[in-house]
N, C-alpha and C positions, 0 to 999 in steps of 0.2 A: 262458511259452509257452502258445499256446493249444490245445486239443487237438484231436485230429488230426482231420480231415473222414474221414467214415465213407466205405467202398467199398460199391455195390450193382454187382452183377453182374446183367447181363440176359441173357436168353433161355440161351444154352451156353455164355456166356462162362466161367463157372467150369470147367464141365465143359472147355470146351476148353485154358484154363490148365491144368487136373493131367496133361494129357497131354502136356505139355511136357517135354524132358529134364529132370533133377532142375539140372541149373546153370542154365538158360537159365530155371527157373522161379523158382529164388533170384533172378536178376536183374531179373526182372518183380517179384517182392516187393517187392525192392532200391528199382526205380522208385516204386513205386506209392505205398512207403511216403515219398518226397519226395513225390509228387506230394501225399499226405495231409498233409503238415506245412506246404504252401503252395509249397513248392520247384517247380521244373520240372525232369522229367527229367535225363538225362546226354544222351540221345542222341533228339531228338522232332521231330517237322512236321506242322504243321498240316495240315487234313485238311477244309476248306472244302469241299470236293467232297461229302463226308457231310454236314457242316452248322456251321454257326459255331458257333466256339469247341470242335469237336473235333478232338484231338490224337492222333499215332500216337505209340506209343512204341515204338525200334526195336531190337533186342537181337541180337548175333552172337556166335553161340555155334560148338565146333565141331561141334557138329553142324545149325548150318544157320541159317538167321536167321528171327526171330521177331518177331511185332508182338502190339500192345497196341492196340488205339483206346477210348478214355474222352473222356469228358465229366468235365472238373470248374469250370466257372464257374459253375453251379447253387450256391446257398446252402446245400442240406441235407444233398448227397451228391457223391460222388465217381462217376460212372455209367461200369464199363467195360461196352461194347458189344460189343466182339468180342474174341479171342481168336487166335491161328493162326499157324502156321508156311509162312513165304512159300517158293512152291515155286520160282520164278526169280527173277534179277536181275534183268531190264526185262519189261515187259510186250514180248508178242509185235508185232512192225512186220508188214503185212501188203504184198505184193512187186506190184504194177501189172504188170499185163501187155494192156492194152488197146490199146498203140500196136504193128504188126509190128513184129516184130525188137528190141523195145525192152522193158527191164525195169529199174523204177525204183522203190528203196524207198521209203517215208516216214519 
């Protein structure tokens, strides 16, 4: 087996993983340490919106759901970018009100 592709953390990623509940941070471990051995996540989606070839990884803990975004198709390193615990389910819909009387989401 080869060994495992290194993690660099950037900008507050680190910092913002230790402030993760102590489970939901064993499970980002859990991941990451696949994501190091070649493997893909348990639970990940691509995140093309940030840039190709980076991936979320998604963790539900009970204390609330947490995300991972990395980069690992780079050769030298494994690069997580971000860190954070997602505060909603969906992003916000915002409600039209430009026609009288009429009010329609998107």
């Amino acid at each position: 087996m080869a060994d495992p592709k290194p993690i660099e953390f950037r900008g507050r990623s680190l910092d913002d993983l230790r402030v993760f509940p102590p489970s939901a941070r064993r499970e980002a471990d859990h991941q990451l340490d696949q994501v190091q051995n070649g493997e893909d996540p348990d639970d990940w989606k691509p995140m093309n919106s940030v840039g190709q070839g980076v991936r979320e990884i998604r963790i539900r803990d009970a204390a609330g759901a947490f995300r991972v975004i990395y980069i690992a198709k780079l050769a030298d390193a494994i690069y997580v970018l971000h860190c954070f615990q997602k505060k909603t389910e969906k992003p916000a819909r915002p409600t039209w009100t430009w026609l009288p009387n009429v009010t329609a989401t998107c």
